[in-house]
N, C-alpha and C positions, 0 to 999 in steps of 0.2 A: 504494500500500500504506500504510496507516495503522498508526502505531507508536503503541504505550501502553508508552512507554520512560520514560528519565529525561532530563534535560534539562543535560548536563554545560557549564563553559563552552566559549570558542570561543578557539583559538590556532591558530597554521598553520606548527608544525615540518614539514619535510621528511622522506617517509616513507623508510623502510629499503627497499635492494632485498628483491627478493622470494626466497625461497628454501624449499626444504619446511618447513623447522622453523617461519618466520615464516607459513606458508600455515596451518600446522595448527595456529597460535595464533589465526590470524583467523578461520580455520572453526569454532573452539571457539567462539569469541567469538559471533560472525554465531545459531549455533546454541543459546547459552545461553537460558534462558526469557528474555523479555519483552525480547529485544535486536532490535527491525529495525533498518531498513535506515538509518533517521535516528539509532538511538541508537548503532548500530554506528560510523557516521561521527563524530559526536559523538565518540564515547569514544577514538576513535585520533586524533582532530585535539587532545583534550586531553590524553590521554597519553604520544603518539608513537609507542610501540609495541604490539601487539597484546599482547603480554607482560604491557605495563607496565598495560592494560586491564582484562585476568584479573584482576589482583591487586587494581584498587581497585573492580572490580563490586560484593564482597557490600558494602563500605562505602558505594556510591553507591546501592545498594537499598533501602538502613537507612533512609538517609537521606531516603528516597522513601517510607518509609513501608511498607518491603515486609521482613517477619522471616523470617530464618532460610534464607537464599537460599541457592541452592544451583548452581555454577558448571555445564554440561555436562560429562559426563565426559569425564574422558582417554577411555575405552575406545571410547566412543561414536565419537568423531572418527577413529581409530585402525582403528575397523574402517569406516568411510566410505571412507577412503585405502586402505586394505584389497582392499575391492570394487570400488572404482573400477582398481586397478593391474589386479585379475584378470580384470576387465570391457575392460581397454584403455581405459578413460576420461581424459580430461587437463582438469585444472582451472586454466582462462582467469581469472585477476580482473583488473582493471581498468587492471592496470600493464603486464600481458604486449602483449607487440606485436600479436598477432592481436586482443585484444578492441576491437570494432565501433568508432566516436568517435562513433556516428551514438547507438549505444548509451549510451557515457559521458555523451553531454549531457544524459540525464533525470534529473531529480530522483533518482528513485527507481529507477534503475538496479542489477540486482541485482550484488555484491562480487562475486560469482563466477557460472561458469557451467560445469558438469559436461561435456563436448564430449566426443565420440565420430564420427570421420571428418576430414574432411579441413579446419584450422580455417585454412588460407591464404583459405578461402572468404569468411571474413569479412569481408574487406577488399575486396569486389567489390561494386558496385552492386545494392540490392537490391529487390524491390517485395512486398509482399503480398499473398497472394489467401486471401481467406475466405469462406465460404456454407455453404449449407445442409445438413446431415447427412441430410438424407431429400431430398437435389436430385432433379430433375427429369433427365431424358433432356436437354434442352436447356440447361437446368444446367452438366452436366458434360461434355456435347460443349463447351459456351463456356470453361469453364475448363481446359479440357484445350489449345484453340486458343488460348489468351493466350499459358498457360501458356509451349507452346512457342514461338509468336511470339515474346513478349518474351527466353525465353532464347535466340532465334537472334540479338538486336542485344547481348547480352550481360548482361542480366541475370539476378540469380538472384533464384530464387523463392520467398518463406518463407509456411510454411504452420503448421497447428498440428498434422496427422499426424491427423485428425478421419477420419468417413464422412466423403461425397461428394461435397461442391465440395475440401476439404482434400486428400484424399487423388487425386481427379482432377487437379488441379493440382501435386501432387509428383509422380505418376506421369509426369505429361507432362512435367517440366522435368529426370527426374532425367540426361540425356544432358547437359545445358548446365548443371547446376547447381542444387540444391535445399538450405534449411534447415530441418528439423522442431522446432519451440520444443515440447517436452513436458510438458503440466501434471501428469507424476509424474519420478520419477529417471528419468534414461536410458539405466538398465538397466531398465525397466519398460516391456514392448510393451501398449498400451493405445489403441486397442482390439486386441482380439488379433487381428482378421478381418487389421487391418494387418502384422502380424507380416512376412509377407514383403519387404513394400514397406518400413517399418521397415531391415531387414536393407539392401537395396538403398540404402537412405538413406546408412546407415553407410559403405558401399562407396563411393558415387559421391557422395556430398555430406555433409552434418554435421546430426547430433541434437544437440541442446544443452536442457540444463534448467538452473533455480536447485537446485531439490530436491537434498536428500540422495539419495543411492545406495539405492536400494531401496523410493524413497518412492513409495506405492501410492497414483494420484488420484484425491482428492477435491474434491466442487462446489465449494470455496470455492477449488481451484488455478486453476480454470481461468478465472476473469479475471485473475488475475497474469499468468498465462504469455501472456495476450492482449495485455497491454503490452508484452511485449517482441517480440512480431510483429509491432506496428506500429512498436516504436523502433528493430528492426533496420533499419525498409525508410524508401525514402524516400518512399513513398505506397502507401496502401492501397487493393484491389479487393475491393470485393464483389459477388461474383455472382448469389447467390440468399442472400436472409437473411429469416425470418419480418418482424413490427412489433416482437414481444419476441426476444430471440436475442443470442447470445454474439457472433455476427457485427459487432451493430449495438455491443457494447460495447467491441469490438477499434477500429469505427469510431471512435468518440467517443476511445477513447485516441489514436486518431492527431490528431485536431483538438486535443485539449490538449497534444500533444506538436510541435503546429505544420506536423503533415503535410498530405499530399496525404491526400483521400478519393475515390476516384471509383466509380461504381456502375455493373451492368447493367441497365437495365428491364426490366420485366416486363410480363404481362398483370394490368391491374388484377383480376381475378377470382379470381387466383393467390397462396393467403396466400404463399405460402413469396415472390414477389416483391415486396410489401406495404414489406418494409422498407427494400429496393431504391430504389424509388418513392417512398418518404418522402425517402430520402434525397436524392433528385435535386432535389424540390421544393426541400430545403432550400438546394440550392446544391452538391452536387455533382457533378463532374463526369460527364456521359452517357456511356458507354464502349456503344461497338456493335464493337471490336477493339484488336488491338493499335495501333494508327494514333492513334488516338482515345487512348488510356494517353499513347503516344511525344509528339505534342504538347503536353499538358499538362502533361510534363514538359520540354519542351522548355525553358523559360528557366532553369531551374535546371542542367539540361545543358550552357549556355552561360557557367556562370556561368565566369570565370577559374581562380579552384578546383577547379574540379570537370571539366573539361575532358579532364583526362587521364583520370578511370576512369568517366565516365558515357557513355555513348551517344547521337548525337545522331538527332532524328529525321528531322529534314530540313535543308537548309541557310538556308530563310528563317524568320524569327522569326513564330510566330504571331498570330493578334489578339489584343489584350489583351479578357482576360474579362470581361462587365460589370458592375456592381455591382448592389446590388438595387434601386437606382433605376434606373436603365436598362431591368433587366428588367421593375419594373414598366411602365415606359413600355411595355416592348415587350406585354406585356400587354394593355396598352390599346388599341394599335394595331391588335394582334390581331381582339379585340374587335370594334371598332368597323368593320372592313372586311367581318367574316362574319355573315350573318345567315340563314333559313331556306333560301336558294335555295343549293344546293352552290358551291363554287369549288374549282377547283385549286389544290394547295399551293405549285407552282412558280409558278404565279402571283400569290399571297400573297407568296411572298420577294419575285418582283420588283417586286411595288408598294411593299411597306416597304422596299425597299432595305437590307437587312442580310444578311450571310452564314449562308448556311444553317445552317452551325454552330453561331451563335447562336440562330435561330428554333428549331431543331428540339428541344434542348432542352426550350422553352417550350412547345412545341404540347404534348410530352409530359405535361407537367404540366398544362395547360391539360384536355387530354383525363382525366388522371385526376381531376383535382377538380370533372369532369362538364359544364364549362362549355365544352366543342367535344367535335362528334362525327365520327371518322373512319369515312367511307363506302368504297364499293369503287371502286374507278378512281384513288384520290390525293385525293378530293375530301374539301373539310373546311365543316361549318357550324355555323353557333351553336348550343348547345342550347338 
């Protein structure tokens, strides 16, 4: 999120515990014009209190070159706290024990978060699944199969509460666990077809938004609200996502935020798996199930930290993944062994000598950038 704030200095007093009166100084604040999330921070690390904030705004605005500023109202915030009591919503910011640490380590991690259900949830291992709003039949039979795979080892599953890889995927997790990130308030059912599953959310897992209480989404929410679906989880899926799509920008949020990415293939002739496919080329992980997720999370599962609340996938440590020399090589190799007359694929591994996990990958991408063509029986040859 990019701020056109002001630029206060930098001190590091110890903030005040949290309590309503100091929540509904920092929600004024958070919500006055031209404060994000950097100048928010800014202004309490140089003040100390959210209080003491309020009061030196219109002066630091002046000062910015900005006349006759004008604070959010009391009333405004007032009736937010309002809606949110009479809605049952509870507001998480960044000190409270439930919100996420997975969350607090982004930059641009929002001060608050509107919740509605169950917010012990938060503190559970989590993965993301995104894709297509116009999926396919084989779409959302896959996300629905992760879905619940992954939540039988114990994961929970956040989604964005979208059509249908999003909402196939919270459908299917909501018995083990699901989180809806909403790009409006979360009193806002959006799309309304979800409305049910929505409600279901509430009951068996947790809605959470940045938005104000009643805030009705627009395009410009909904790449916010896609960074906090990738920073709640510790690796992102996608299942089906065009080349252009909101899918592919929740991706990239996860690579800047240091996560996992991993993708399902597609048929290359299939826009909606186009960005799938892109993605794989580029180096993410080939997911054909949950098996396939559980390994490449495997060395982070082992890490000593993380031991107690992640799940592990198997008890031997994987192969290390290889880099893009390597792959090129493997590329090469590839190459250089197939040419017009067919050959079997299991006998490709076995002359290169590499674990399937590795080649298959590769064949993948090999096949989409037109340079091997898969025949009927297993067999592969050069184009």
């Amino acid at each position: 999120m990019t701020d056109q704030g002001f630029t206060p200095s930098s001190t590091h007093p110890p903030l005040p515990p949290t309590s309503e009166v100091d929540q509904f100084h920092r929600l004024r604040l958070l919500r006055s014009r031209r404060v994000g999330i950097s100048t928010y921070k800014r202004l309490l690390i140089e003040h100390g209190t959210a209080q003491n904030a309020l009061a030196a705004l219109p002066e630091v605005a002046r000062a910015a070159g900005v006349s006759g500023y004008q604070l959010c109202p009391e009333g405004v915030i007032h009736a937010e706290m309002r809606a949110a009591r009479d809605f049952g919503a509870v507001l998480v910011d960044h000190r409270h024990p439930a919100y996420p640490s997975s969350l607090a380590e982004l930059d641009d991690a929002p001060p608050f978060l509107w919740t509605l259900g169950d917010v012990s949830i938060l503190q559970k291992p989590m993965i993301a699944m995104v894709g297509a709003r116009n999926a396919s039949s084989l779409g959302t039979r896959m996300a629905k199969k992760l879905a619940a795979d992954l939540g039988e080892v114990g994961y929970v599953v956040v989604s964005g509460l979208a059509r249908g890889v999003d909402a196939a995927a919270h459908l299917a997790a909501l018995p083990t666990g699901t989180v809806a990130v909403q790009a409006g308030g979360v009193d806002v059912m959006y799309p309304a077809e979800n409305t049910e599953l929505a409600l279901g959310i509430a009951q068996q897992g947790l809605r959470v938004s940045e938005m104000p209480m009643g805030q009705q989404p627009m395009a410009r929410h909904f790449p916010m609200r896609n960074r906090i679906i990738s920073g709640l989880a510790q690796a992102t899926i996608v299942v089906e996502a065009a080349a252009k799509s909101g899918s592919l920008i929740t991706a990239r949020d996860a690579l800047d935020q240091g996560r996992d990415v991993l993708a399902v293939p597609g048929h290359p002739f299939d826009a909606r798996a186009s960005g799938c496919n892109m993605l794989i080329r580029d180096g993410a992980t080939l997911v054909r199930g949950a098996d396939d997720v559980l390994a490449a999370l495997a060395p982070l599962c082992q890490s000593p930290s993380r031991q107690a609340e992640l799940p592990l996938a198997a008890e031997e440590t994987p192969p290390k993944q290889p880099g893009l020399r390597d792959t090129s090589a493997l590329h090469m190799q590839i190459l250089d062994r197939l040419g017009p007359a067919p050959m079997a694929e299991d006998q490709l591994i076995r002359d290169i000598a590499v674990p399937a996990s590795q080649i298959t990958p590769v064949l993948v991408s090999l096949e989409l950038d037109g340079q091997i063509q898969r025949r009927q029986g297993g067999l592969l040859t050069k184009a």
